[in-house]
matplotlib code that plots the C-alpha trace (Angstrom):
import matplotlib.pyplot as plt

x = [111.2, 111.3, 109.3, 112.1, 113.0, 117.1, 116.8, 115.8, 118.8, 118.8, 122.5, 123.4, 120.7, 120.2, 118.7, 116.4, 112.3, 110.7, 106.7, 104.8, 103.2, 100.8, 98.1, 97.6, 96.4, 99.5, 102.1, 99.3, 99.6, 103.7, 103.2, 101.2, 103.3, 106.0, 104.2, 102.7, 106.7, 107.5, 104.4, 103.3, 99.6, 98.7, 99.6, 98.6, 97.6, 99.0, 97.4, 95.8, 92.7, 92.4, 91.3, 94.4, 95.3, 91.8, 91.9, 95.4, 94.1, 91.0, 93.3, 95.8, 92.6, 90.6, 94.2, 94.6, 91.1, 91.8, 94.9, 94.2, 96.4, 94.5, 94.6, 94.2, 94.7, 94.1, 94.9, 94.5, 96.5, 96.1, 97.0, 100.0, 100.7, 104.2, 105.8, 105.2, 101.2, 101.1, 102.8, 100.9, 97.9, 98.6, 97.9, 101.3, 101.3, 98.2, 100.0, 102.8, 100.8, 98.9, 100.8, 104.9, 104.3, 103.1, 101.9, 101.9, 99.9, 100.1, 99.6, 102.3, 104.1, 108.2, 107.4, 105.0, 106.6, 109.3, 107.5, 105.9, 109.4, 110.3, 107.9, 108.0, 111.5, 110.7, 107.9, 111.4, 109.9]
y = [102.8, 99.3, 96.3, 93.7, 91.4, 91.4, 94.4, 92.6, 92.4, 95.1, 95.3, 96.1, 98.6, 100.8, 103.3, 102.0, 101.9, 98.9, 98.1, 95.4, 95.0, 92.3, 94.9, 98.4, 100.0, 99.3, 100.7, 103.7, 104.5, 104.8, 107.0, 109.3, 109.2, 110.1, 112.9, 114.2, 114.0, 116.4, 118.6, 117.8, 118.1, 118.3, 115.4, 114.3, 110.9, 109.6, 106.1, 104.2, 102.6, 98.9, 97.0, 96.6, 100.3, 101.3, 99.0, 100.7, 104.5, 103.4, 102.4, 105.6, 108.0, 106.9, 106.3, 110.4, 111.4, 109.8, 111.2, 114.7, 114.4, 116.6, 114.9, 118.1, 116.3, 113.1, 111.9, 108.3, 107.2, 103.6, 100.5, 100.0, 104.1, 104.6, 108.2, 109.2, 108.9, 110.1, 113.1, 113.6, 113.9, 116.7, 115.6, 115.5, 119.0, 119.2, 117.1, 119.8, 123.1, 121.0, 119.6, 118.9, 115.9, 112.6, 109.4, 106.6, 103.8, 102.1, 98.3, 97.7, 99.7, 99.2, 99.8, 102.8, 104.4, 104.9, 105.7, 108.4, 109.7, 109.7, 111.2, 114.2, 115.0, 115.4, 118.0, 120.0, 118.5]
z = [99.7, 98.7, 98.5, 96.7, 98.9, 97.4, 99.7, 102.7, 104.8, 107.4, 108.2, 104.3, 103.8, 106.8, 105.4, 103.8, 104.3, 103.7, 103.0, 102.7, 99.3, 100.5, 99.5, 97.5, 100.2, 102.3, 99.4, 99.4, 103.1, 103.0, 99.7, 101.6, 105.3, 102.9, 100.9, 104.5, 105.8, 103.4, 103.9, 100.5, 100.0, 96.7, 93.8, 90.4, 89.5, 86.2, 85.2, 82.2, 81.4, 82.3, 85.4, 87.7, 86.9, 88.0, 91.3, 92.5, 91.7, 93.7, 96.4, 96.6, 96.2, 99.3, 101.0, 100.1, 100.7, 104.1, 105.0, 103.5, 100.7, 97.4, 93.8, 92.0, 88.8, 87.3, 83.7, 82.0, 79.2, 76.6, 78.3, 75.7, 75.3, 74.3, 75.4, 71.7, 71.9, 76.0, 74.1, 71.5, 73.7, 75.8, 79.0, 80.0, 79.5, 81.9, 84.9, 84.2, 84.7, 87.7, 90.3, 91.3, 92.7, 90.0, 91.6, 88.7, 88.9, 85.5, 85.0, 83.7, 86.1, 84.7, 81.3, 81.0, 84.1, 81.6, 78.9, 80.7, 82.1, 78.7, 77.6, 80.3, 79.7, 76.0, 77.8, 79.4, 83.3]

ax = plt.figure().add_subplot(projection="3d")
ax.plot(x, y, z, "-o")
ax.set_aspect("equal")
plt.show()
């Protein structure tokens, strides 16, 4: 999926899905059509503390509650966690033994997405 719009031109990218990002909730209904494509009904919810990170995790969980989608696990990391602390605290290790599907919803989504991907593969996921 994709929201950029570089991606915009239909007769370049065929294939791909685009969603409006005018609002959480819309980005939180195509994460679930696609998690309910692939019959996938149970996720984890990997966020951090901080007011935009809690308004987005607010969004996707009513958006799943909705649409029948289970978190079966939620964990909260710092605001400025680097994949050295989310490490050190274990939780990743939680997400692991909890669900194979992770939803993040970090505020500052580019930078502690990869942080945390970094941080799982030290983890062997």
């Amino acid at each position: 999926m994709a929201a950029s719009s570089a991606l915009a031109d239909k007769r370049a990218y065929k294939t791909l899905a685009r969603i409006s990002t005018r609002s959480t909730n819309s980005i939180a209904e195509a994460a679930c059509a696609l998690l309910k494509h692939y019959r996938w009904n149970k996720v984890a919810i990997v966020t951090n503390v901080g007011a935009v990170a809690y308004d987005r995790t607010v969004a996707f969980e009513e958006v799943f509650h909705t649409r029948g989608v289970q978190v079966v696990k939620k964990v909260m990391f710092d605001e400025y966690a680097d994949g050295a602390a989310m490490r050190a605290s274990g939780l990743i290790q939680e997400v692991r033994n909890s669900a194979r599907v992770i939803i993040f919803l970090f505020s500052n989504t580019r930078e502690q997405s990869k942080e945390f991907m970094i941080a799982a593969q030290g983890e062997g996921m």
